[in-house]
C-alpha positions as CSV (number, residue, x, y, z in Angstrom):
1,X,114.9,170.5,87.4
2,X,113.0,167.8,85.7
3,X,111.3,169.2,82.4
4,X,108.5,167.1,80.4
5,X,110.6,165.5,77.3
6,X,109.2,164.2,74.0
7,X,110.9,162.3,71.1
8,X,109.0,162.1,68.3
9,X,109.4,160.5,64.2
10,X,108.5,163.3,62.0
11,X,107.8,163.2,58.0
12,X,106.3,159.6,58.4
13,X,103.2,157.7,59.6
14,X,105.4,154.7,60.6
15,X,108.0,154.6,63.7
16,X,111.5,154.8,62.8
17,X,111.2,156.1,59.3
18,X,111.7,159.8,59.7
19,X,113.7,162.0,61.3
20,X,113.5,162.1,65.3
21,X,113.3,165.3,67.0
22,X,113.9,165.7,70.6
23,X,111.8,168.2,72.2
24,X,111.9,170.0,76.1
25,X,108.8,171.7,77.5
26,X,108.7,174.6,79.8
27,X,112.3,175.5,78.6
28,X,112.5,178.9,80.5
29,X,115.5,179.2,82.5
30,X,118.0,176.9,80.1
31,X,121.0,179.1,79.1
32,X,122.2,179.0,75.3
33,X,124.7,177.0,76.5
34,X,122.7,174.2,78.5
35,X,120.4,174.0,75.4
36,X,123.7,173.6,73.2
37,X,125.1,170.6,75.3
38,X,121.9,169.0,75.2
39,X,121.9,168.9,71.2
40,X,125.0,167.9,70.7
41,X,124.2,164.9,73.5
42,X,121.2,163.6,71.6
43,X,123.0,163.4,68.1
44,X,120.1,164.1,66.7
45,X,119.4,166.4,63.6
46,X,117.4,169.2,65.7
47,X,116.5,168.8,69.7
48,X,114.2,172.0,70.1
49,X,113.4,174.0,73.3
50,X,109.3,175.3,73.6
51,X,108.9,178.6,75.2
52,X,106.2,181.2,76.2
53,X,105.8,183.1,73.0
54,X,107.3,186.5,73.1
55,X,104.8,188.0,70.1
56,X,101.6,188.2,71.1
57,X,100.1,186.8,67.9
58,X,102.0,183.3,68.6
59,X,101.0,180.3,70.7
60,X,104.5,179.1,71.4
61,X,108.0,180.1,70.7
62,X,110.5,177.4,69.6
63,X,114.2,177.3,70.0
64,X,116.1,175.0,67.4
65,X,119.7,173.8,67.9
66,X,122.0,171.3,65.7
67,X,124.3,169.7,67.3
68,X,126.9,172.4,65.7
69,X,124.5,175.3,67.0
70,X,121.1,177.3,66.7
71,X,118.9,177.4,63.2
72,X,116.4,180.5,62.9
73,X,113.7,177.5,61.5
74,X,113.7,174.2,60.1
75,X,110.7,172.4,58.8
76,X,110.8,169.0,61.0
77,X,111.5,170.9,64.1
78,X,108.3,173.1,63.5
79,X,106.1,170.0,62.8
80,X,107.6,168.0,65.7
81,X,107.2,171.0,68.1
82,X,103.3,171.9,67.3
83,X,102.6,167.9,67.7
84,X,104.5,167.8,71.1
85,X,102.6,170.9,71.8
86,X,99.8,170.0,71.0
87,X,99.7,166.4,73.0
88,X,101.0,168.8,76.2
89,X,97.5,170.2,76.2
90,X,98.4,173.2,73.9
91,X,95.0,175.0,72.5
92,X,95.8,177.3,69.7
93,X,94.2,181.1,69.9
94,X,92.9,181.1,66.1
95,X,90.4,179.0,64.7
96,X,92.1,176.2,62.8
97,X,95.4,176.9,62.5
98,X,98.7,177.1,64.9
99,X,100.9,180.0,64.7
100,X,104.9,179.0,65.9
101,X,107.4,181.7,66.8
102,X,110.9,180.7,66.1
103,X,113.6,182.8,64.7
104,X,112.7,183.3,61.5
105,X,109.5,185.0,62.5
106,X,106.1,183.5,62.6
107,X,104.8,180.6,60.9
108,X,101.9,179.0,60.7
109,X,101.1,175.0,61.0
110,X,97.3,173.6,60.3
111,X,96.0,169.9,60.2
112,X,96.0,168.5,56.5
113,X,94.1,165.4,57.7
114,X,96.1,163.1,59.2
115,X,99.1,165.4,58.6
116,X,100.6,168.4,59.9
117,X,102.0,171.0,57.1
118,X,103.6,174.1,57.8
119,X,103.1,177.4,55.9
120,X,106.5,177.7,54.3
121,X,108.3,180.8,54.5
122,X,109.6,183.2,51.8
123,X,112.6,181.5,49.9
124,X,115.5,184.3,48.6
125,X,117.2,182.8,45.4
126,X,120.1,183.9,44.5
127,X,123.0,182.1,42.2
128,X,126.0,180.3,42.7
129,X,129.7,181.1,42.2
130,X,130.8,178.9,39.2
131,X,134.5,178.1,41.1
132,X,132.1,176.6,44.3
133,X,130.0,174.8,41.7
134,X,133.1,173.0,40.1
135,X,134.3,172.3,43.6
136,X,130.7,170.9,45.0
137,X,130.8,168.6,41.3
138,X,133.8,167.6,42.4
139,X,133.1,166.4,46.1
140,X,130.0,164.8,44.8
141,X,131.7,163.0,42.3
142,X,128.7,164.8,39.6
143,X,129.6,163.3,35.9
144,X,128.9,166.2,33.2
145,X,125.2,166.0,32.2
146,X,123.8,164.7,35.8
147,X,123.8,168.6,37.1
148,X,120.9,170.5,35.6
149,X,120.3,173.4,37.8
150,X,122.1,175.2,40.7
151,X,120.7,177.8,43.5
152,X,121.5,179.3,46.7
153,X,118.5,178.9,48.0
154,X,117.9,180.4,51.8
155,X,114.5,180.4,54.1
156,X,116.4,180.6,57.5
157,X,119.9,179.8,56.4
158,X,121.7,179.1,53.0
159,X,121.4,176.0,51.3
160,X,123.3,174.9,48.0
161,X,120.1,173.6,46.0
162,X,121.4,171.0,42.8
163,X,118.8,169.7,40.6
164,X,120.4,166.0,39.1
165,X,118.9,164.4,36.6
166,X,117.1,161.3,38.1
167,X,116.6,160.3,41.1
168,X,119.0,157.3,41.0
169,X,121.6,159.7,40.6
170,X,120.7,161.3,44.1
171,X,120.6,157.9,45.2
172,X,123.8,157.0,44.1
173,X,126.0,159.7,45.1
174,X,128.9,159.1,47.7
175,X,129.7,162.6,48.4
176,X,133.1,163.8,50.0
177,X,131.9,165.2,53.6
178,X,135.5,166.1,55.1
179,X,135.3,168.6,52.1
180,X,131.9,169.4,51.9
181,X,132.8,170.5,55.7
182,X,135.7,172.2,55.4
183,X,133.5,174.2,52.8
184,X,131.6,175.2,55.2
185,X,128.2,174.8,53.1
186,X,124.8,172.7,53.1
187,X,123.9,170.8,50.0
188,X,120.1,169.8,49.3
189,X,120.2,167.4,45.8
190,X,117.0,166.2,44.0
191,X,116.6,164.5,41.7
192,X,113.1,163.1,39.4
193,X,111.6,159.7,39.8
194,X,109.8,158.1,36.8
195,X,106.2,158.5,36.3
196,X,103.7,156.4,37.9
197,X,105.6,156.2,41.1
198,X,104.3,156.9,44.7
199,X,107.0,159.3,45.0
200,X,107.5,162.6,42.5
201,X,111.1,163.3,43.5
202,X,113.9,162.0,46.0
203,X,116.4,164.5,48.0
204,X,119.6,164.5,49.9
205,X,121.0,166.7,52.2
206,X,124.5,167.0,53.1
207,X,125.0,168.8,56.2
208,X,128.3,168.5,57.8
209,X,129.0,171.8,59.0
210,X,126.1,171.5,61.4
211,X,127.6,168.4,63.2
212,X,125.9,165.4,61.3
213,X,126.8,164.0,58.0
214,X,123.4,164.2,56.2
215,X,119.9,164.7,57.3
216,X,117.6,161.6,57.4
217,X,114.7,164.3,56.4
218,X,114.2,168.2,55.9
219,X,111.4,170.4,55.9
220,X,112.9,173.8,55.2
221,X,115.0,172.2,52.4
222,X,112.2,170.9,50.7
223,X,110.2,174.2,51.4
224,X,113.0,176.1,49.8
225,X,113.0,173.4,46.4
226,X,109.5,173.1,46.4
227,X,109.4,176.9,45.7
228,X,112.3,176.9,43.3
229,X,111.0,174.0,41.1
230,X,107.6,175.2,41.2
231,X,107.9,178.6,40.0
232,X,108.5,177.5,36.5
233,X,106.6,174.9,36.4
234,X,109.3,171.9,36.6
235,X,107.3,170.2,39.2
236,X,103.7,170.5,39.7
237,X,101.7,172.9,42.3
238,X,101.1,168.8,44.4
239,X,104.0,166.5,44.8
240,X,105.2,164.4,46.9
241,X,109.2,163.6,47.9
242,X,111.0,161.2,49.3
243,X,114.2,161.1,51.5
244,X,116.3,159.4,54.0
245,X,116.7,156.1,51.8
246,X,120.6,156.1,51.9
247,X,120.3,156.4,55.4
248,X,117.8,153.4,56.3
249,X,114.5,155.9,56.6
250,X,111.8,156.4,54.1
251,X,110.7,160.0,54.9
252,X,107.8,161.1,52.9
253,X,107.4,165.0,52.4
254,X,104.1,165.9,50.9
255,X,103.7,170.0,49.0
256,X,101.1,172.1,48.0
257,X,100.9,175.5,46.4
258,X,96.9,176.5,46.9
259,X,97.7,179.2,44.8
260,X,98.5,181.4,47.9
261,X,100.7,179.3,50.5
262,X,103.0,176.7,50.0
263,X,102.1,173.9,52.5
264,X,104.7,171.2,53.4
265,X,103.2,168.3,55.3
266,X,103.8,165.0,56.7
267,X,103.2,162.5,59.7
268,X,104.1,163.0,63.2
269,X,104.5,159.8,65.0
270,X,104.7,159.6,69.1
271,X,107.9,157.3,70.4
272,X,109.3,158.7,73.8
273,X,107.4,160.7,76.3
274,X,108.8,161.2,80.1
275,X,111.0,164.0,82.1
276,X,114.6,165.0,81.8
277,X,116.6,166.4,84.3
278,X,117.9,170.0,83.3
């Protein structure tokens, strides 16, 4: 059965910058199994699925796989999806806003100008075992001093959370990912930039237990650190972050705490639109 298929660049406003997301329309009918096969054939980060919503407040439901299985949300798969959506012809049943069904519940996606920015969801912190925390220094190759704060952090699925101290110290790490994986955890890394610069802070993300060595660009990650570093004040209520430099990407992540919802935003860029047999 041919299915309308969409690639699009998310968390940038120029092609090939991002991360790409892989998105099938009209998914009904695709077993777990079919949707699994087709994720780990694209290689991608995320390749998500669009369904009829089964809630009655949402105006789509989305399916998210890795190639090493299914995520209740992630942040570039949401914006992807409501853009790919959206250019299908989808018309949103409130005023202003788009309201996704995925896993992890509802969420909520609005224009912020030229940008999409999803309403991020509630992120549990809780802390780390200090045996993991030596091992994780370890297979990061952390010096003492460059590790400032550590978190389990979790919005749809745990996350390891280090704060470094800089951002060329995220830049420059060469992490071990045979033993991050055999682990068996996700670590999100950020680290400051100096003042002045376009960019606030830069991030990382190791994730080789989902299939893929580290993520060119993650909204749920940043979601979950924008919350933690906001809520005693060690970044501001507005920043922006980069990530995907190591990786040849330049992925821009812009947050906002409007004193109600945090928003996290970027650009949505077109590249592939056709049919795929399924």
């Amino acid at each position: 059965m041919l299915r309308r298929f969409d690639q699009v660049d998310v968390f940038t406003d120029q092609p090939l910058l991002g991360n790409a997301l892989a998105v099938v329309h009209d998914a009904e009918g695709l077993s777990d199994d079919r949707m699994a096969a087709l994720a780990r054939w694209t290689q991608l980060s995320e390749t998500a699925f669009l369904l009829p919503p089964s809630d009655p407040g949402a105006d789509y439901r989305v399916r998210i796989f890795t190639p090493g299985g299914e995520l209740p949300f992630a942040g570039h798969p949401t914006l992807g999806s409501c853009h790919a959506w959206l250019a299908a012809g989808g018309r949103p049943r409130g005023q202003g806003e788009v309201v996704q069904e995925c896993g992890a519940g509802l969420v909520r996606v609005r224009h912020d100008g030229a940008r999409l920015a999803f309403a991020a969801p509630p992120t549990r912190v809780e802390p780390v075992e200090a045996a993991l925390l030596d091992k994780v220094q370890t297979l990061l190759a952390l010096r003492p001093g460059q590790l400032l704060n550590a978190a389990w952090l979790s919005n749809g699925f745990p996350q390891l959370a280090l704060e470094l101290d800089s951002a060329r110290t995220v830049l420059g790490l060469r992490p071990d990912h045979a033993g991050l994986k055999q682990q068996g955890i996700k670590v999100g890394v950020v680290g400051r930039h100096p003042a002045g610069g376009e960019c606030d802070v830069e991030v990382r993300f190791f994730i080789s237990p989902l299939g893929i060595e580290e993520d060119p660009v993650t909204g749920s990650l940043n979601a979950n650190l924008g919350r933690w570093l906001m809520a005693d004040g060690r970044l501001p209520r507005r920043y922006t972050a980069a990530q995907g430099r190591c990786l040849g990407r330049d992925g821009r992540i812009h947050l906002h705490d409007d004193g109600t919802t945090l928003w996290v935003g970027g650009g949505v860029v077109p590249l592939v639109s056709g049919t795929i047999g399924l």
